[in-house]
Each structure stands twice: as structure tokens, then as C-alpha cells.
C-alpha positions in Angstrom: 118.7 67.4 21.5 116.9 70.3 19.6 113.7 68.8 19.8 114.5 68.2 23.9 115.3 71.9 24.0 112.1 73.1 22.5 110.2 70.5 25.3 112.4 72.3 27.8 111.3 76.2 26.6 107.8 75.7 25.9 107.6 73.9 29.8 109.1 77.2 31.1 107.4 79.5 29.0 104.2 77.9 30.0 105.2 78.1 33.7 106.2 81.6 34.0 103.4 82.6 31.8 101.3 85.4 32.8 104.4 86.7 35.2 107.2 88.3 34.8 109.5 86.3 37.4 110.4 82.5 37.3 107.9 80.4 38.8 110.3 77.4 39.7 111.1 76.7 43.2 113.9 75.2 44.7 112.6 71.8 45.7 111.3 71.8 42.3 115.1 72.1 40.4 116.3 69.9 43.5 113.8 67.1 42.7 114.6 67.9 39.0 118.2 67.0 39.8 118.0 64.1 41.8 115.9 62.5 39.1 118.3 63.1 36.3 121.7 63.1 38.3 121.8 60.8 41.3 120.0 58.0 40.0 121.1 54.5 41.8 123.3 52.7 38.8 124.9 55.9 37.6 129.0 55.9 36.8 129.0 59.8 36.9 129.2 60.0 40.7 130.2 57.3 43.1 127.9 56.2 45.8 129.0 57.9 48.5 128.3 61.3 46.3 125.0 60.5 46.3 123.9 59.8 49.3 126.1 62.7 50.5 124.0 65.2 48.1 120.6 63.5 49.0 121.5 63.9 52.9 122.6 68.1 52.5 119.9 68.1 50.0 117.2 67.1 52.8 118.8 68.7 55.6 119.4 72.0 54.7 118.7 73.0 51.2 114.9 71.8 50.8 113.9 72.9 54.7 115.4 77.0 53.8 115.4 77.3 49.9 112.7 75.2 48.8 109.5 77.1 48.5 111.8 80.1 47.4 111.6 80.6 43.2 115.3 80.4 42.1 115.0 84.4 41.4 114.2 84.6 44.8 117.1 83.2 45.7 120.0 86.4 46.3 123.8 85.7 47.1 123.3 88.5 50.1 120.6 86.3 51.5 122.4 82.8 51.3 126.4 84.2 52.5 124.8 85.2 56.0 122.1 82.5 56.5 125.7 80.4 55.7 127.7 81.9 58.1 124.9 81.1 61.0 124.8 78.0 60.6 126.0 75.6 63.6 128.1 73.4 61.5 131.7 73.3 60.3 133.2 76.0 57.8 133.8 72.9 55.4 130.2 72.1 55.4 128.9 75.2 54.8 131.4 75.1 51.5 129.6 71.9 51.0 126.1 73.0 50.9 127.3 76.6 48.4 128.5 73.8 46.5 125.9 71.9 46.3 123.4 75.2 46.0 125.7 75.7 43.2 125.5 72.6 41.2 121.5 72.7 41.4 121.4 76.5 39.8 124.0 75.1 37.2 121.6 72.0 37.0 118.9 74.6 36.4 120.8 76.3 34.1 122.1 73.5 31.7 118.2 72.6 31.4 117.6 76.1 30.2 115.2 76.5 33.5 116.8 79.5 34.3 119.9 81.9 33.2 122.0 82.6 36.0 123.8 81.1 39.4 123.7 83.4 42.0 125.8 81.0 44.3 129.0 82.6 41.8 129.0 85.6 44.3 128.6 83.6 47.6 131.5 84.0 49.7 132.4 80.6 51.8 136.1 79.4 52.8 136.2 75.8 53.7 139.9 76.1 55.9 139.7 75.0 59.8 139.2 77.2 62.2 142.2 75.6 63.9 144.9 73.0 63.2 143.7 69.3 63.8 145.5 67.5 67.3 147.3 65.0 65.3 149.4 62.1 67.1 152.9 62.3 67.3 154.9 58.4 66.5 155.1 57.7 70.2 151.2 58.9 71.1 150.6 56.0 68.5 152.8 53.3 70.1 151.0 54.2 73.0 147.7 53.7 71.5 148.4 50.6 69.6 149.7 48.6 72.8 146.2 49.4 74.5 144.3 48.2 71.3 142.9 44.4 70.4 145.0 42.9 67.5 142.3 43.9 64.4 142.0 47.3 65.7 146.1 47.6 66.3 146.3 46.4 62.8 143.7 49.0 61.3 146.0 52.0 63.2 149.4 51.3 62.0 147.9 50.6 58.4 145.9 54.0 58.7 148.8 55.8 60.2 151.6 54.3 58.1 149.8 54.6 54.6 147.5 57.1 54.9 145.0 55.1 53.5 141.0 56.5 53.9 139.0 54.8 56.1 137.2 53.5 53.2 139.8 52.4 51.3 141.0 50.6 54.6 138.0 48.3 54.6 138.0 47.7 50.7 141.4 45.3 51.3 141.2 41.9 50.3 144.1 39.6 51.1 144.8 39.1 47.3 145.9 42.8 47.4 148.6 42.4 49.8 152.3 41.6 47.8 153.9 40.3 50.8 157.7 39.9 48.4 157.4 43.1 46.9 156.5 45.0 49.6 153.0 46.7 48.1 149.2 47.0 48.8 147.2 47.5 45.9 144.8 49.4 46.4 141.7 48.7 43.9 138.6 49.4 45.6 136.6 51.3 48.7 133.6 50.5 50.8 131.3 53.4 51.6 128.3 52.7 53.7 128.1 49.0 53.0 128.5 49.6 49.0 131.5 48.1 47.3 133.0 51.1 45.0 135.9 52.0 42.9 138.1 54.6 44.7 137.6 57.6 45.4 140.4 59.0 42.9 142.8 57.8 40.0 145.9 58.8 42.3 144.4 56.9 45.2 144.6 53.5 43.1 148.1 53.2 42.5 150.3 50.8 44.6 151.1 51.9 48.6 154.8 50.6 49.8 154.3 48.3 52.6 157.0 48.4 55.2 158.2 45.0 56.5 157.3 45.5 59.8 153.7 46.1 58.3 153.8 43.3 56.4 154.7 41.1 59.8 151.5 43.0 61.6 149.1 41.3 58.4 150.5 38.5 58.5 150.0 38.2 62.7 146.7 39.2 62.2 145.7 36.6 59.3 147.1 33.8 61.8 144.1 34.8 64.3 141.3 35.9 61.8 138.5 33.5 60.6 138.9 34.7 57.3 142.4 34.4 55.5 141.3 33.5 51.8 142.5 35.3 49.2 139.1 36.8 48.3 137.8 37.4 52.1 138.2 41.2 53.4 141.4 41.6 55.8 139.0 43.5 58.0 136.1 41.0 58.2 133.7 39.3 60.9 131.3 36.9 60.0 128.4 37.9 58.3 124.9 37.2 60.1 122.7 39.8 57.8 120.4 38.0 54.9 121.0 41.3 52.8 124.9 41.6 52.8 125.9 43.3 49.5 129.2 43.5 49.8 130.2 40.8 47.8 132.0 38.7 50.0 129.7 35.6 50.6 130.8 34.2 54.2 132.8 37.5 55.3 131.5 41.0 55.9 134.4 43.8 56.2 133.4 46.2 58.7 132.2 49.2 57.1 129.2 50.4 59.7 132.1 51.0 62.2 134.4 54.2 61.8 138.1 53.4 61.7 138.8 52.9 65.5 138.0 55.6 67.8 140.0 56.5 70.7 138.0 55.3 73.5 137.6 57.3 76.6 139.0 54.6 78.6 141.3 53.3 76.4 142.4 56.9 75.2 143.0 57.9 79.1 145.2 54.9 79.6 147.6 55.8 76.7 148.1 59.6 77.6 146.3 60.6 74.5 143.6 63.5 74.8 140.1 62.2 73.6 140.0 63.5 69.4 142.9 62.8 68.8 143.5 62.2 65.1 145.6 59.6 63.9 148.2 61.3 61.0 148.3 60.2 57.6 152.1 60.2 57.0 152.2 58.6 53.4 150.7 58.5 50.4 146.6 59.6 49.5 146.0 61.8 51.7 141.7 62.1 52.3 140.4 65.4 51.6 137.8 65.3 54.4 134.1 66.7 53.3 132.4 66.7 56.4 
């Protein structure tokens, strides 16, 4: 560790020699990180945090901050470019975050000696409360909805399961005598993971009449072994690596959208979100 230090302070010396302000850039610290932090294989971060920090990393931090020098880089000039941006509040408190982690990146290296981002003010709270369905706008919904899908609503509405964590059951988690769903693992962008948190693994109460809506829905699926996905159709890509060899749970499709059609024909206005009522509740980062 001493000897990695010395690497470290002869690298920046020799950088900012001849000048008197830091001659590191941003894409410099953010390549820097991505090397050292988000390499595929690491336990530190799941995979979703990865790809998450690559994606804001390429979209927004790299095209405005990366030919800056991190001195050049002032709290005043990152709050307002911030505030502009077309996106929601909670992403903008994503990318300070992330801004923030590369600075503390840079300074953990001994690259640099301070984090601006610290005086950058961002809220992340909604501009306005979400439209969430009432128990009847559900029943509604459900009785216009294909059996799989009907079965993914009531789970996601009655549990308050993630959508991720929705398409990470296996039968062999359900309990149908004791009444529980063990939940053990989540699928994020094709990727078989552990959950997203401790709290999130601990057993959800199933309530009989859910436990009838499985078990209608493993009479009609192809897949009803106690290793396939509950939520699966039959895999026709050579490079599935989910781990389930003749079932493929559904994880390029979002957790059932309220069609326009279907939506229309159940009284519900289009966006409406579906309530989490029990349980883990998801704190959304998008």
C-alpha cells in the first residue's frame, strides 16, 4: 500500500508538473473508475449498478464534464447545468451522485483533494404524487389480462415485490402449506443476481387466494418444475445465461404495462401504477 501510494504521487506530480492546476480530466478519473470499480465479476456492486453507472456515465457525465480538469469542475457550474436538464428530479440526484462518487474515487487515489459535488444542491422528491390504483381499478385490470400477466399483477400488487425480484421466482420458492415465497434471488437485464437488499430476502406471506392464482397458473404453463422460472417461456436464444436450461423467465419485458386498449377497457387512465401494498418496497432510481 505505501509503495502503491508513492506510484500514485509521483504519476500526479509528474502530470501537473510545470502547472499550477490539476491536469486530470474527467473522462480521465471516469475511465480510471470504471477500470478499478465496475469491473464484470466484482461482489462490491451488483450488476444492475454497473451498467446503471456505465449508462449515466456515457450519457451525461463524459459528453459535459469530460474534457473539464476536476478543478475546473465548480459546484455553481454543475447545480444549474443540473437543474436544466430534461429529465426527472431523481435522476438528476442520480448523476450528483454519481459526479460524487468519481471526485471521491479521485480522491481515495490521492488524484486530487477535494469533492466539489459536497455543495451541489439536488432533491430527488416527485414533483407530484404517483396515480396509484385503488383495489377495485386492479380487479378491473386483472379480469382484462391473460392468465401469466393476471398472475404477475396480483403478485406485484399484493407483495410488493420489484419487478426484478418478480422474475427471479422459481417454483421451489413457493411454500404452498406455510403460506410464504422466499425470495432469494433477482434478474436484472438477463443477469441472475442476489437481491437488491438484505431486507428484501426475507420470507413474503402468501395469501391463499394467491397461492390458488400459482397454482392455476402452473396447471397451464409449460414449465412447472421445481427449478423452472414461474414466469418463463421457452427459450429459443443460443446465449441464454440465465441459468435455467429449457426455460427463460421473462426479464426483457417490463412488469405488464397497462395497454392503451386494455387500459381503456378497465376504466384505468394510461400510467397508472400498480401499488405495492406489502412488504419491500422498491426505491425507484430512474
Amino acid at each position: 500500500m505505501p509503495r502503491q501510494r508513492e506510484v500514485a504521487t509521483a504519476v500526479v506530480g509528474h502530470i501537473n508538473a510545470g502547472s499550477s492546476g490539476c491536469k486530470i480530466n474527467v473522462e480521465q478519473i471516469c475511465e480510471h473508475f470504471e477500470q478499478r470499480e465496475l469491473r464484470s465479476g466484482d461482489s462490491f456492486r451488483s450488476f444492475a449498478t454497473v451498467k446503471t453507472y456505465r449508462g449515466y456515465i456515457r450519457k451525461w457525465v463524459k459528453p459535459r464534464w469530460g474534457s473539464r480538469y476536476l478543478d475546473e469542475v465548480k459546484a455553481v457550474d454543475v447545480e444549474p447545468w443540473l437543474r436544466r436538464l430534461p429529465i426527472a428530479r431523481s435522476s438528476r440526484a442520480k448523476i450528483r451522485s454519481i459526479l460524487s462518487i468519481l471526485f471521491n474515487h479521485a480522491c481515495r487515489y490521492e488524484l486530487f483533494d477535494r469533492n466539489p459535488m459536497r455543495y451541489v444542491r439536488q432533491g430527488a422528491k416527485r414533483r407530484s404524487a404517483p396515480n396509484v390504483l385503488t383495489a377495485a381499478e386492479i380487479k378491473a385490470l386483472v379480469d382484462h389480462l391473460p392468465l401469466r400477466e393476471r398472475t404477475l399483477v396480483l403478485l406485484a400488487a399484493a407483495t410488493g415485490l420489484m419487478q426484478s425480484e418478480l422474475f427471479g421466482l422459481k417454483w421451489r420458492d413457493v411454500d404452498f402449506k406455510r403460506g410464504e415465497l422466499s425470495v432469494i434471488r433477482s434478474i436484472v437485464f438477463g443477469v441472475v443476481g442476489r437481491c437488491k437488499t438484505e431486507s428484501s430476502q426475507k420470507p413474503v406471506p402468501l395469501h391463499p387466494l394467491l397461492g390458488e392464482a400459482l397454482l392455476d397458473w402452473r396447471k397451464t404453463c409449460k414449465f412447472t418444475g421445481a427449478d423452472d422460472w414461474i414466469f418463463a417461456v421457452e427459450c429459443t436464444r443460443a446465449d441464454d445465461h440465465t441459468g435455467a436450461p429449457r426455460s427463460f423467465a421473462t426479464t426483457s419485458a417490463p412488469l405488464p404495462r397497462l395497454s392503451i386498449s386494455r387500459s381503456a377497457s378497465a376504466g384505468i387512465p394510461s400510467g397508472t401504477r400498480i401499488p405495492r401494498s406489502l412488504g419491500a418496497s422498491e426505491q425507484s432510481s430512474k
